[in-house]
C-alpha positions as CSV (number, residue, x, y, z in Angstrom):
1,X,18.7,44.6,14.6
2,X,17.6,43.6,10.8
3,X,21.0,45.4,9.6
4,X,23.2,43.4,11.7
5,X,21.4,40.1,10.7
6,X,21.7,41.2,7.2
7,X,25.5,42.2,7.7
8,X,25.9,39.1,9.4
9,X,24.8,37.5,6.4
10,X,26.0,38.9,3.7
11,X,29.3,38.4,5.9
12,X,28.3,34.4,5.5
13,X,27.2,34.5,1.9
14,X,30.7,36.4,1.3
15,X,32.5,33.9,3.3
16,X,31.1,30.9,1.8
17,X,32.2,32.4,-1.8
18,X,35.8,32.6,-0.6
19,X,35.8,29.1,0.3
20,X,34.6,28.0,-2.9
21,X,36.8,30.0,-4.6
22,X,39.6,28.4,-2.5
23,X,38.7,24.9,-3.6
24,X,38.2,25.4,-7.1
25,X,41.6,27.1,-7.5
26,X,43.3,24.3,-5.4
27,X,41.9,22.1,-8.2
28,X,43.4,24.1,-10.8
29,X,46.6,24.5,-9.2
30,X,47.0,20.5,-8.3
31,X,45.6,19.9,-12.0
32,X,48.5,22.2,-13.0
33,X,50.8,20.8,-11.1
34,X,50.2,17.5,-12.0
35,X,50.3,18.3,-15.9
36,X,53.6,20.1,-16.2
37,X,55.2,17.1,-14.4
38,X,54.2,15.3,-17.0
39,X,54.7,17.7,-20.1
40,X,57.0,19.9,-18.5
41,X,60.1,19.4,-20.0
42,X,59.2,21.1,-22.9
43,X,59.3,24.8,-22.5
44,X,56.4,25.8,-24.8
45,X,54.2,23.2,-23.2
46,X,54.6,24.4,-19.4
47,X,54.0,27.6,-20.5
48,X,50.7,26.5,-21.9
49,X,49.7,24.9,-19.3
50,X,50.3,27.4,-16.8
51,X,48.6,30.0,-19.7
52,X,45.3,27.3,-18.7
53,X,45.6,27.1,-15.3
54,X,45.3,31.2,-15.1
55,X,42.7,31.4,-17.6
56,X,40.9,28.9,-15.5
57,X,41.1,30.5,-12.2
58,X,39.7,33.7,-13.7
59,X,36.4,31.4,-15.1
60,X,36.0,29.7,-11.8
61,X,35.7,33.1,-10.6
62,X,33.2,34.3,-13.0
63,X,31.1,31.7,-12.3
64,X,31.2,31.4,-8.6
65,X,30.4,35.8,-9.1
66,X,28.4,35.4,-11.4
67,X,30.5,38.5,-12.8
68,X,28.9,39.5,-15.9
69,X,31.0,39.1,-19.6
70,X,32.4,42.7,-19.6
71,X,34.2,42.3,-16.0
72,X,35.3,38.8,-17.3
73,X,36.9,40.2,-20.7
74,X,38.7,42.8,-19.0
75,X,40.2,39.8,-16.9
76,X,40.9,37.7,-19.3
77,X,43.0,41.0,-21.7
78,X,44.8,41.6,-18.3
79,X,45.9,38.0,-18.3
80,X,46.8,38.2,-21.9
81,X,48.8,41.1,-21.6
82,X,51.0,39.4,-18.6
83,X,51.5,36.3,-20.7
84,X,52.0,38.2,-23.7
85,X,54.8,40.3,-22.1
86,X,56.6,37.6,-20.2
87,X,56.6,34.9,-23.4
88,X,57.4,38.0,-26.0
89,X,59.0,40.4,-24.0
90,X,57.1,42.7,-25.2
91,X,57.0,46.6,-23.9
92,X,53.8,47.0,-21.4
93,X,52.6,50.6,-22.8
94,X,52.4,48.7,-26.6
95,X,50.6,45.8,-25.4
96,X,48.2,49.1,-23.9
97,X,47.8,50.8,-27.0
98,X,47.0,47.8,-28.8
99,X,44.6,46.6,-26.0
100,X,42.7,50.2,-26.3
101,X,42.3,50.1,-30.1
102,X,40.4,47.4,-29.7
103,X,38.2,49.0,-26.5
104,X,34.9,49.5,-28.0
105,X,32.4,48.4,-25.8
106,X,29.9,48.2,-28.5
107,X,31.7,46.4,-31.6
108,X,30.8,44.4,-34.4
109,X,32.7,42.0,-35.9
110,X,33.6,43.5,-38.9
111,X,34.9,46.6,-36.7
112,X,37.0,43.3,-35.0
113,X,38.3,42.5,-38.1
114,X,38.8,45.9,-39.2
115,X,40.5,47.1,-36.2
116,X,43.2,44.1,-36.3
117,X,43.5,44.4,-39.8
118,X,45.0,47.9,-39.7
119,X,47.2,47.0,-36.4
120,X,48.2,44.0,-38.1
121,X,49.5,46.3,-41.2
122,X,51.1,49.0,-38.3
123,X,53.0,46.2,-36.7
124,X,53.8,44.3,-40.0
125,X,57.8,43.9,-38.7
126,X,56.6,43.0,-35.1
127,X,55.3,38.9,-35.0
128,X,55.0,39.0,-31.1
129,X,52.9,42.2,-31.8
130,X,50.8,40.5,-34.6
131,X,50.1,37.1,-32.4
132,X,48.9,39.4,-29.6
133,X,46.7,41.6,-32.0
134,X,45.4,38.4,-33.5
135,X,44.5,37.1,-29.9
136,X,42.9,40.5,-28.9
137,X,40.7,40.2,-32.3
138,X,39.6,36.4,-31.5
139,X,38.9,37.6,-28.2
140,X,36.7,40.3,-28.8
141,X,34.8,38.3,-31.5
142,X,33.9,35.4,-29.1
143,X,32.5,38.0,-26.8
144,X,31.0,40.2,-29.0
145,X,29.2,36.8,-30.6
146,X,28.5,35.4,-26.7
147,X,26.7,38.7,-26.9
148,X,25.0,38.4,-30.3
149,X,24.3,34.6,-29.9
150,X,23.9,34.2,-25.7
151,X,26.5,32.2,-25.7
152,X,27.1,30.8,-21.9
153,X,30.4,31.8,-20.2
154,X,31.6,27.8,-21.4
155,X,31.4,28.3,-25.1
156,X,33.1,31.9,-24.8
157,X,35.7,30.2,-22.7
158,X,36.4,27.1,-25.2
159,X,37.0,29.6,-27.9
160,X,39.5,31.3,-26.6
161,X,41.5,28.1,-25.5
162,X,40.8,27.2,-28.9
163,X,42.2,30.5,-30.8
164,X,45.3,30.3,-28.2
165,X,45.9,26.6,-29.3
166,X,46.4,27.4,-32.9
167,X,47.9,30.6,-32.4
168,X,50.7,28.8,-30.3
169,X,50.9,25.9,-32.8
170,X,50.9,28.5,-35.9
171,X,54.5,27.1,-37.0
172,X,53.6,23.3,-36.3
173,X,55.7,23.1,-32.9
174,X,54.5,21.6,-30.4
175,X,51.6,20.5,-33.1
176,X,47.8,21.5,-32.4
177,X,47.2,17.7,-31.7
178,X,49.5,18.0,-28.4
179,X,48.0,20.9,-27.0
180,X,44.3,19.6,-27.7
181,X,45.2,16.6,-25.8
182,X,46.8,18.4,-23.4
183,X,43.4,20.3,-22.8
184,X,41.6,17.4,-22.9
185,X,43.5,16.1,-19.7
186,X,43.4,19.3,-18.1
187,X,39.1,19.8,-18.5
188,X,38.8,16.5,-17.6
189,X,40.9,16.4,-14.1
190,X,39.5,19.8,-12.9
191,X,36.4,17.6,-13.4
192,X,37.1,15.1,-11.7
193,X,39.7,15.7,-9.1
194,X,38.7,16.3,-5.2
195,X,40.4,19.6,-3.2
196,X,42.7,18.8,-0.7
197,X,40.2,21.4,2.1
């Protein structure tokens, strides 16, 4: 009888999840939504925000989880991989080397830097290559310093909007000022929107 009541639950607990989960990302997705009506004529912009709405998602999830930095890293590289191949057209299996040089699970900074460094120099002809090797190193250092420092799941997550943001506005188009403000919007409406259920 006390494993049925505990199935039942768990069953509850598991349920309840899944509807939170469904309400967040309804936020996202109407936050999303609303945003690239408004920015959306401009190519690089959509693709940002829809690069923020995915990133998002995966953080709601993290948090509702409680999944612990490691699972969410591995998320977040998988999401950067997709993006990375769709905007760059870049091959899959190069994106995966480059994603397991930098697979330590017990780095340093310096063996961040170090790592990118000698990528960077391997891929010197390749820019798409290089953007995604610098993301992967600005990545790894906000986890390895969330790690280092505690830093909450928050500051890890505004970093790597942060290192995306000038990574995208590297050549001055759209400028970093846009796509702070775009940010700006989008943090503030998941705040302060209601979900439709």
């Amino acid at each position: 009888m006390v494993n049925e009541n505990e199935s039942e639950q768990f069953e509850k607990k598991q349920f309840e999840y899944e509807m939170q989960i469904q309400r967040e990302l309804d936020k996202i997705e109407i936050v999303e939504a609303k945003l690239i009506e408004e920015y959306g004529e401009y190519k690089a912009l959509e693709s940002f925000i829809v690069y923020l709405s995915s990133m998002e998602k995966i953080f709601a999830r993290s948090r509702i989880y409680s999944s612990s930095k490691t699972e969410v890293k591995e998320e977040i590289i998988k999401a950067e991989m997709h993006f990375f191949s769709i905007d760059s057209a870049l091959d899959e299996n190069m994106l995966h080397s480059i994603r397991d040089a930098f697979g330590l699970v017990y780095m340093t900074i310096s063996q961040a830097y170090a790592i990118a460094e000698k990528l960077l120099q391997e891929f010197s002809d390749k820019k798409n290559c290089q953007d995604f090797i610098k993301n992967l190193r600005d990545i790894s250092i906000a986890f390895i310093e969330a790690h280092d420092k505690n830093l909450s799941i928050d500051e890890v997550q505004e970093r790597i909007y942060r290192s995306r943001m000038k990574l995208i506005s590297a050549d001055g188009d759209p400028k970093l000022a846009l796509l702070e403000k775009i940010y700006t919007e989008f943090k503030n409406e998941i705040t302060t929107i209601k979900p439709t259920a």
